[in-house]
Each structure stands twice: as C-alpha cells, then as structure tokens.
C-alpha positions as CSV (number, residue, x, y, z in Angstrom):
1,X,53.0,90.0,135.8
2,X,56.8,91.0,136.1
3,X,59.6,88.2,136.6
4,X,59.7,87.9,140.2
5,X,55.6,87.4,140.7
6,X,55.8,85.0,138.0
7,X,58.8,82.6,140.0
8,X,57.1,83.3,143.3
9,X,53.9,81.6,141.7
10,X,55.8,79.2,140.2
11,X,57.9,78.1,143.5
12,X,54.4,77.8,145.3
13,X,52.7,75.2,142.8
14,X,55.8,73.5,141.4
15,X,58.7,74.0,143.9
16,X,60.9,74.9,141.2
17,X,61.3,77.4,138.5
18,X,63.6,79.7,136.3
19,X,64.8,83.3,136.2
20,X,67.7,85.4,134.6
21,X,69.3,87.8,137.0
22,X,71.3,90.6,136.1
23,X,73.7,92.9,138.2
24,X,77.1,92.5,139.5
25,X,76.7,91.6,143.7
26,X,77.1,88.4,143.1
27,X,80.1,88.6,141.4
28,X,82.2,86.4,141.1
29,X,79.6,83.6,141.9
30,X,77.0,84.8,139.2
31,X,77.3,86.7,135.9
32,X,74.9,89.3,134.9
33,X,72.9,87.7,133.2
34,X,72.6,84.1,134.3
35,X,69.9,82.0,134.5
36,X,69.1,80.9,137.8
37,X,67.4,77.5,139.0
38,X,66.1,78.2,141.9
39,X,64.1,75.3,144.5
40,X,62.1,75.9,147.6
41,X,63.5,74.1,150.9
42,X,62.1,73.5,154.6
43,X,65.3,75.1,155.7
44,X,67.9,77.3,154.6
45,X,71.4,77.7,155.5
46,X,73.8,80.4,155.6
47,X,75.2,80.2,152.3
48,X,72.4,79.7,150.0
49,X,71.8,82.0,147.2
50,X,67.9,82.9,147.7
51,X,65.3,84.5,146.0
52,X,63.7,86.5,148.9
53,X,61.8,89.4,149.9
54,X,63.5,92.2,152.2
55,X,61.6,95.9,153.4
56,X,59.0,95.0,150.5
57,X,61.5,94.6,147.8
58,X,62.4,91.4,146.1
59,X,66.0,90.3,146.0
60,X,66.6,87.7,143.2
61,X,69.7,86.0,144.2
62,X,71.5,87.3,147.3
63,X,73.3,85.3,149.8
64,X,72.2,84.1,153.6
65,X,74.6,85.7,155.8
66,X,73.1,85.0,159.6
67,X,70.2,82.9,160.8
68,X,68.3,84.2,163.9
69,X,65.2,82.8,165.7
70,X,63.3,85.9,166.0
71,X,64.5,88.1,163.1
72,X,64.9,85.4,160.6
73,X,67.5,86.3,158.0
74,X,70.1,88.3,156.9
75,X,70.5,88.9,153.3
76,X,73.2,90.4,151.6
77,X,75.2,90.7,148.6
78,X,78.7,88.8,147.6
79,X,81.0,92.5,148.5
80,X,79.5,92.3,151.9
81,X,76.2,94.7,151.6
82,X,73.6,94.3,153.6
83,X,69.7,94.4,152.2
84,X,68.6,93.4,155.8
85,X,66.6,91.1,157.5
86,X,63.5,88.8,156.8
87,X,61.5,85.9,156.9
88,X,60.0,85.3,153.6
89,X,62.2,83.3,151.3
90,X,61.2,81.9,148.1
91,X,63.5,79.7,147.5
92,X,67.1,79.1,146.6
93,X,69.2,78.6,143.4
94,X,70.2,75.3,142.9
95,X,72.0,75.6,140.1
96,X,73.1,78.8,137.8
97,X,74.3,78.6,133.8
98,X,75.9,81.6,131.8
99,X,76.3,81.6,128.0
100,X,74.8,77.5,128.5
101,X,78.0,76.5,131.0
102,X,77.0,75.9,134.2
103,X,79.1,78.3,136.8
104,X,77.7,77.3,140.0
105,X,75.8,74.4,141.5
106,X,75.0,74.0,145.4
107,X,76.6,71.2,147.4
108,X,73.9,69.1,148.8
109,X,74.1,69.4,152.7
C-alpha cells in the first residue's frame, strides 16, 4: 500500500492522519519534505491545502483555487498551475512541520 492509499484509509476511519510531501509547488508555503497533518472537513474553502484526487491522480497538498456547484473544485499549485477540477477531497492539512518547526498552521474560519 503506497503513502497516499494508506492516508486515504486513515482519513476515512480516523479523520486525521500524517504524510511527508515532497516537491517544490508549494513553495514558499511548504518545504520538500514536510510533514503534513492533514483533517477531513464537511466543507472546504478556497485556500485550503488538500490532499485530493484530480483526472485519477492523487495530489498530496495543493491549494483550492475556485469552488463551483457543478464541477466541484479547482486545484492547483502555489506558481499558479492548474491540476484541474474535482470532487473528491480527502482532506486538508491543518498543520505542516519542517526539520520539527512548524511552518504553516490553518487559521480556523
């Protein structure tokens, strides 16, 4: 089971879980290499930083750009690419630590 089935499963039973994400699109939010804490929610906003599926691929921590009733959402990166559309998020990172500082936390709504 590879990284993103195992968070998926644990977001399900838990509503919580753990996962270290590497790349630089969410720079300068996230390092490469962070670990993410990531929770489910009944509704996300533009914004959030979610763990998500898009064209059958996961995306582990790309941000909400647009909301839209029949498409769902748009994902993309921090620089403003687009991954596209969809409807199944996982959840969102709550909170996200590099080198055991923490270098982003979500404002509560």
């Amino acid at each position: 089971m590879n990284k993103f089935e195992r968070l998926k499963i644990e977001l399900a039973e838990k509503g919580h879980g753990k996962m270290k994400a590497f790349g630089s699109s969410m720079m300068p939010i996230l390092k490469s290499g962070s670990t993410l804490t990531f929770e489910t929610a009944v509704e996300y906003e533009m914004g959030d930083i979610v763990f998500c599926k898009v064209k059958g691929r996961y995306i582990d921590a790309h941000k909400v750009i647009k909301k839209d009733q029949g498409k769902g959402f748009l994902i993309a990166n921090n620089h403003g690419w687009e991954n596209g559309w969809t409807q199944t998020i996982f959840g969102r990172v709550v909170v996200a630590e590099f080198q055991n500082k923490v270098i982003f936390k979500r404002k509560s709504a």
